[in-house]
C-alpha positions as a Markdown table, in Angstrom:
| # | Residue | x | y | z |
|---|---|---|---|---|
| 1 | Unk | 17.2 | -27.7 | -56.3 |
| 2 | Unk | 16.1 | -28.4 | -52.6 |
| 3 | Unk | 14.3 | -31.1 | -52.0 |
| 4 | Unk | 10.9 | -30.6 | -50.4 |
| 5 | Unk | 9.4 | -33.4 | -49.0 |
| 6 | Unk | 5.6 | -33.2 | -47.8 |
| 7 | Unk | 3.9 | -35.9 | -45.9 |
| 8 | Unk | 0.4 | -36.8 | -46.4 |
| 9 | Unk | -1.8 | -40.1 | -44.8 |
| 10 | Unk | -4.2 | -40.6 | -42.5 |
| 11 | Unk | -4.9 | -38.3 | -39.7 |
| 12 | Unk | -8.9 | -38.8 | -38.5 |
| 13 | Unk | -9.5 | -41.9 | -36.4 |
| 14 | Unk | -5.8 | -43.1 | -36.7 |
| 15 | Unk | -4.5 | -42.6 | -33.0 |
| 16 | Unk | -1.3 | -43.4 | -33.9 |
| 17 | Unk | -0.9 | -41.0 | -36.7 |
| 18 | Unk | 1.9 | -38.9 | -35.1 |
| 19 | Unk | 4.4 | -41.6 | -34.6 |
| 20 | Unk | 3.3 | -42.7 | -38.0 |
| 21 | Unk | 4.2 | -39.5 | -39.4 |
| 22 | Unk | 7.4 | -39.1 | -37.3 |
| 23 | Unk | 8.9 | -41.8 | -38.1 |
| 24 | Unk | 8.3 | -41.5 | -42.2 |
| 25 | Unk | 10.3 | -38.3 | -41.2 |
| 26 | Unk | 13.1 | -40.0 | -39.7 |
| 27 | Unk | 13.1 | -42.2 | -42.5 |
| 28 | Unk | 13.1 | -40.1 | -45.4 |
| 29 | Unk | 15.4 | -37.8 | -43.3 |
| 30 | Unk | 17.5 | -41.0 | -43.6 |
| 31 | Unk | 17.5 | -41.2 | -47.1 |
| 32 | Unk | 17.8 | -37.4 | -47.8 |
| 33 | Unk | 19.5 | -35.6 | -45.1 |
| 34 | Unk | 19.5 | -32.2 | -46.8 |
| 35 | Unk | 15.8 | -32.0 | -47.3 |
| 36 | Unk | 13.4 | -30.1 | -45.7 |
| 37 | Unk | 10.2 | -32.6 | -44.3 |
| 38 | Unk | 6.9 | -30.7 | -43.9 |
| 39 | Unk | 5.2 | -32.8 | -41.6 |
| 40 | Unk | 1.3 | -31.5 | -41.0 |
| 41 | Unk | 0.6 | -34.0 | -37.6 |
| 42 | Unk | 3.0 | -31.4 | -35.8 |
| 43 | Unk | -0.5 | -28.6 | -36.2 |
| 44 | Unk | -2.3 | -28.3 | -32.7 |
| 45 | Unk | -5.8 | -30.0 | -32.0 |
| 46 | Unk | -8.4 | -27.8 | -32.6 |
| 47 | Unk | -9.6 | -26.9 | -36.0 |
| 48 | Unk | -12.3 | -27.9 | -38.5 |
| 49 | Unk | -10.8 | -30.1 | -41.1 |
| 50 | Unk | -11.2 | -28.1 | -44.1 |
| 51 | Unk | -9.3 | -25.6 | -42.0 |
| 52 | Unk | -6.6 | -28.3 | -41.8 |
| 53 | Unk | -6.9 | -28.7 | -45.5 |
| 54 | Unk | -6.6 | -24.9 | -45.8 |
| 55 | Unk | -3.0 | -25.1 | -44.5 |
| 56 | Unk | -2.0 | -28.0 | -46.0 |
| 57 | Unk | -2.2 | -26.8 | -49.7 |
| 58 | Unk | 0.0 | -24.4 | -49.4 |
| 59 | Unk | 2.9 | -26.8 | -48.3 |
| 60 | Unk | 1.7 | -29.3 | -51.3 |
| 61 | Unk | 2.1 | -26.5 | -53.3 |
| 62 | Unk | 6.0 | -25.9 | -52.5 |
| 63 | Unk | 6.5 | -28.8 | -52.0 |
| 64 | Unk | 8.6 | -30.9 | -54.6 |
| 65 | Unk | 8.1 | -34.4 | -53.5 |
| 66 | Unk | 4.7 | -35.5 | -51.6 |
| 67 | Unk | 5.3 | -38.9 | -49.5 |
| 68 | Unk | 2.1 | -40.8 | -49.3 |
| 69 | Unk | 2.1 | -43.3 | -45.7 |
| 70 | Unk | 0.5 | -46.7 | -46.0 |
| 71 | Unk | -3.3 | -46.7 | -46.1 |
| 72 | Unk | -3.7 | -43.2 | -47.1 |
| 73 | Unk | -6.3 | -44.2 | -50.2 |
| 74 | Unk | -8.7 | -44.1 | -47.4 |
| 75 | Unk | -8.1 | -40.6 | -45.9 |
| 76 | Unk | -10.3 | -38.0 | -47.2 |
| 77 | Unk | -6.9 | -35.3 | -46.4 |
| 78 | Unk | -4.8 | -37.5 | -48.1 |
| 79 | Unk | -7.2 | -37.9 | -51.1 |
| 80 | Unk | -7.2 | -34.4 | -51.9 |
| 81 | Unk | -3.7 | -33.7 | -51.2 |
| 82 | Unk | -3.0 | -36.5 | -54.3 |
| 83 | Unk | -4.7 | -34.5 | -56.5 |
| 84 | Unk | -3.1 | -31.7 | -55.4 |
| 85 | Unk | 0.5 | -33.3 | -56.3 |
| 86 | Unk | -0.5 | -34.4 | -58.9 |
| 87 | Unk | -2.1 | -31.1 | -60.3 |
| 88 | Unk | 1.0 | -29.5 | -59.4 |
| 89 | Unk | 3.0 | -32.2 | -61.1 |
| 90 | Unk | 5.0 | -33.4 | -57.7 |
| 91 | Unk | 7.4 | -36.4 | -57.9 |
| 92 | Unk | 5.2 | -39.2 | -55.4 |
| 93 | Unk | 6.5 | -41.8 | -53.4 |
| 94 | Unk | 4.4 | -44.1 | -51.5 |
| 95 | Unk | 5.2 | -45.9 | -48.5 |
| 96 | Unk | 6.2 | -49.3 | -49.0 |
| 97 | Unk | 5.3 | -51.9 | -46.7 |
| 98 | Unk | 7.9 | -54.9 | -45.7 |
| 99 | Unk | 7.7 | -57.9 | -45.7 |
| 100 | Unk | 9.7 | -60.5 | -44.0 |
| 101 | Unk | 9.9 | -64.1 | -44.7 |
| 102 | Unk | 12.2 | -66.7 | -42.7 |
């Protein structure tokens, strides 16, 4: 089976959200190159967030793997799209953050 990654984190009040997101795709595209990324900060400006949200589910939905960015236990998206995966029974990964020590 394909794998299907969604990405889900913090979108309001997060001005850097895009290269957030874009680089977790380069990343995972890294670790998986055959897998399709669905990456939601690539949607235009515009819409009401529960329009957003309207979108989004369906691509949770396909989706076999959902990748949750750092600090995304704070997103009110990202909240909902958890329970989505897990409702649907997706394999989660969260973003882990490194730490280097000299």
């Amino acid at each position: 089976m394909k794998r299907i990654i969604y990405i889900a984190g913090p979108v309001t009040n997060n001005k850097h959200y895009k290269s957030n997101f874009k680089g977790a795709e380069s990343r995972l595209r890294g670790r998986f190159p055959d897998c399709v990324i669905l990456n939601p900060s690539i949607f235009p400006n515009g819409l009401q967030h529960a329009e957003y949200m309207q979108i989004c589910k369906p691509m949770v939905e396909i989706s076999t793997h959902v990748y949750f960015l750092r600090g995304w236990e704070k997103s009110k998206g990202a909240n909902i799209e958890y329970r989505w995966a897990k409702k649907y029974n997706k394999e989660i990964e969260y973003e882990q953050i490194k730490q280097y020590y000299e």
